[in-house]
N, C-alpha and C positions, 0 to 999 in steps of 0.2 A: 504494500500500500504506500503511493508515496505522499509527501509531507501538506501537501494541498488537499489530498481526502483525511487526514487525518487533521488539521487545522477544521476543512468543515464542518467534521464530523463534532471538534470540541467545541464550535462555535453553535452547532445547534443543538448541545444539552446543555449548553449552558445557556441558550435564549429560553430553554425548556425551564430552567430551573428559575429563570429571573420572574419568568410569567405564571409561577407558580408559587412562590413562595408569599408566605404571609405576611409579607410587610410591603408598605405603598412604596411605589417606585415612580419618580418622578424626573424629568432630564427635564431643562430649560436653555435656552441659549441667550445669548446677550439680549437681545431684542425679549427674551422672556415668551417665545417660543416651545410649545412642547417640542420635544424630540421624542419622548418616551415616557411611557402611560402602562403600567404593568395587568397583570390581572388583577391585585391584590383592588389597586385604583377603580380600573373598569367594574368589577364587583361591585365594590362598597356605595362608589358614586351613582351607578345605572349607567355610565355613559362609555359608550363603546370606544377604544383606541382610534380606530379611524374618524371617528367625528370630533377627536381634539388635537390627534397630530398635526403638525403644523401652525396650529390656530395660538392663537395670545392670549395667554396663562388668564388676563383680568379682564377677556374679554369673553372668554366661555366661563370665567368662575367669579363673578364680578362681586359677589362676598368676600374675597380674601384682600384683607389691607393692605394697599397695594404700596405705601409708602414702609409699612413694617417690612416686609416682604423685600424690596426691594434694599431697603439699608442693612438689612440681612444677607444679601445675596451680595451685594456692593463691599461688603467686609470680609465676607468668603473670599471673594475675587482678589482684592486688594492683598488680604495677609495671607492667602494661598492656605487659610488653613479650617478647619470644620466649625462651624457652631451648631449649637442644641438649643430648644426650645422644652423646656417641660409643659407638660399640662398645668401646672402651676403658675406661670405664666403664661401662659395661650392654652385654652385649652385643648382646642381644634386649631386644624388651618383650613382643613375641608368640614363644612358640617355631614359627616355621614351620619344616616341610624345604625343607634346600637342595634343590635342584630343578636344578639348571645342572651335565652331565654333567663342564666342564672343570675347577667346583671341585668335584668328588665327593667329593675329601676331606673335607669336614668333612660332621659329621651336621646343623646347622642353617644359617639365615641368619642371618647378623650383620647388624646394625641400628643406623642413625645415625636420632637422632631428634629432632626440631623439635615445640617446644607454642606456639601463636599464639593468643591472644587473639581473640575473635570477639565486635564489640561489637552492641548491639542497636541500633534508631533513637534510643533514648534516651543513648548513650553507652556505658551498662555494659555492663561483658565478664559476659556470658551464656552462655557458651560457648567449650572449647577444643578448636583444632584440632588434631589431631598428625598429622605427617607423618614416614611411616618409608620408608627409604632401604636399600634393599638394598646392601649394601658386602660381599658374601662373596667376591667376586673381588680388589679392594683389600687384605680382612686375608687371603686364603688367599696373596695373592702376598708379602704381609710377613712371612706363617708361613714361607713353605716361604725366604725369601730369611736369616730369621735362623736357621734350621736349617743351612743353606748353610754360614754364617760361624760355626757351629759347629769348633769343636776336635775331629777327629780321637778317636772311643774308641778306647784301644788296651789 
């Protein structure tokens, strides 16, 4: 086999494994362009890959603050290095529904979020990645635990 079937081959379990895995996967480019919308995304949102590829991050999702967003991504690019967002401070950046019967209680998903620099061949960051982290089971179990340790109404 030579080194061109075997490059394809690792390139298509790993597009297998990126469209599968449980966390949102997000690519942007400078103009804030999607490039890349995973399954985890396509799922959560209803919104098919091909109806946001291409298209401008605040103009198909025109709920995400677009000046947060951007000074986020603007800091990424600039110190070439990752930031996070907890649900503690943001606590979505997509409103999806929660979707998981055991945390029923709350109406969305809480969101931990990571932006990664995406450099070209040339070095420049061209591109950022954001990876969103379902945590509604971590904040529903610290909800209902500091309810707990509530004082008694009486």
């Amino acid at each position: 086999m030579n080194q061109q079937s075997l490059d394809l081959r690792e390139f298509h379990w790993l597009m297998d494994v990126m469209q599968s895995m449980d966390i949102g996967l997000l690519v942007v480019d400078e103009a804030y362009s999607i490039q890349v919308w995973n399954g985890f995304m396509a799922n959560h949102s209803g919104v098919r890959p091909e109806k946001v590829i291409g298209s401008n991050l605040f103009d198909s999702f025109s709920d995400i603050p677009r000046d947060w967003f951007v000074r986020k991504a603007d800091t990424v690019r600039l110190l070439r290095g990752r930031a996070f967002t907890t649900w503690e401070q943001r606590p979505y950046l997509f409103k999806f529904k929660n979707y998981r019967p055991i945390t029923g209680s709350v109406e969305f998903m809480y969101q931990n979020i990571t932006f990664i620099p995406l450099s070209s061949a040339d070095g420049r960051v061209t591109h950022i990645g954001v990876l969103i982290y379902d945590v509604t089971d971590v904040v529903t179990s610290k909800l209902e635990l500091e309810k707990a340790r509530q004082p008694p109404v009486t």
